[in-house]
C-alpha positions, 0 to 999 in steps of 0.5 A: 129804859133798860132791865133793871142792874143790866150789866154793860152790853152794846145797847148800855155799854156802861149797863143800867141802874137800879131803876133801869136808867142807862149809866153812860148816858148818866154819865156823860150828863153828870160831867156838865154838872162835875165841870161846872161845879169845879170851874164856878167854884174855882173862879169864885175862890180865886177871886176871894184868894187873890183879893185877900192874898194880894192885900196882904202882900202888897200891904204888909203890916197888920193887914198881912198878920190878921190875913194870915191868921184868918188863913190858918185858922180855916186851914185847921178846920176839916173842910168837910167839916166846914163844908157841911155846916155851910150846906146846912145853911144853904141846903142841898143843892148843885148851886149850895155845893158851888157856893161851898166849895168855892167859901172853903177852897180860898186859902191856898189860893190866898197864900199863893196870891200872898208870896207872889205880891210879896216877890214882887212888890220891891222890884224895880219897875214897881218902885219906878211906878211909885215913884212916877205917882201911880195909884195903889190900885194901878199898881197892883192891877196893872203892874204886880199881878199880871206878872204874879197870874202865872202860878194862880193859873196853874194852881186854878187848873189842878184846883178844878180837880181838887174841887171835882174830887169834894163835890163827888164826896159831898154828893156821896155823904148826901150834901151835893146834888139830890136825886135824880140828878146825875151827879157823880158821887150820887152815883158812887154813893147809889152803887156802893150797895149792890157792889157785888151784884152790879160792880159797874153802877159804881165802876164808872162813875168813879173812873170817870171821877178818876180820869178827869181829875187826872186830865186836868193835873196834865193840862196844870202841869204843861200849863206849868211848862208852858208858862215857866220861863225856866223851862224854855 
């Protein structure tokens, strides 16, 4: 415990709250819960994004136009909007705010999921497996989306970030995680009121948002060159 709003020094490089707390260490605790949150609700809306993008495309039909639909009309609704409505229902929580984030962030997954079965489905390796008997469930397990993975990968990596950016704002609005806990937006949100007298409480919490989400759209990107063919 430090002076209560003390600015950075070489004791609280990152300064101390309003109640004398250090913010570095703060800070570095609420990345666990940032990563966290970001990769669990990520992994849960890839795997609800490629079931549902993998039936439609593989499938066609009825089962493409109602996925498609169901898609769009999500995709009209502010996820804000839709994000805060299922918080009412699960309550305020770091694992109500994983369970949003990952119900609200399917649908580009889905249609990435979508267009890559689609590209897939009719080539001629896929036909030879119809041909030899394979099951509908081999196929596309073993055959269509291993080779499909690759834009999912790096869609996912840069959506960790996405997901670290909605976390923050959800904790601002008071949705995510409750005090004390150190999640970041909380912070920003906590430091918004004494910006003039104590600038840091809000300055780094948010370069912290600001640098991960950055780093991990590098590592998307060179992922991306890495995994491109074309770029070999």
């Amino acid at each position: 415990m430090g002076e209560y709003r003390q600015g950075p020094s070489w004791q609280h490089p990152f300064g101390t709250d309003s109640i004398g707390h250090d913010v570095f260490s703060r800070v570095i605790y609420g990345a666990r819960i940032s990563l966290r949150v970001g990769i669990i609700a990520t992994l849960m809306s890839m795997v609800i994004g490629v079931f549902f993008g993998s039936m439609a495309g593989f499938f066609g039909g009825i089962a493409d136009a109602v996925i498609t639909r169901v898609v769009d009309i999500f995709l009209a609704i502010p996820y804000i909007v839709l994000a805060i409505a299922i918080a009412a229902v699960f309550g305020k929580s770091e694992t109500s705010v994983m369970i949003v984030l990952g119900l609200t962030s399917w649908m580009g997954i889905t249609r990435i999921s979508r267009s890559s079965f689609l590209s897939i489905k009719n080539l001629e390796y896929i036909e030879a497996a119809r041909a030899l008997g394979y099951s509908r469930t081999r196929i596309i397990s073993r055959h269509i989306l291993p080779n499909a993975i690759q834009p999912l990968i790096v869609y996912g990596t840069i959506s960790v970030g996405s997901v670290i950016l909605a976390e923050a704002a959800l904790s601002y609005l008071g949705v995510g995680a409750q005090d004390p806990t150190p999640a970041w937006g909380l912070m920003v949100s906590e430091g918004k009121g004494d910006l003039a007298n104590a600038p840091h409480l809000l300055f780094f919490p948010g370069a912290a948002i600001c640098l991960t989400v950055l780093a991990l759209v590098f590592i998307g990107d060179a992922l991306r060159d890495a995994l491109d063919p074309t770029q070999r």
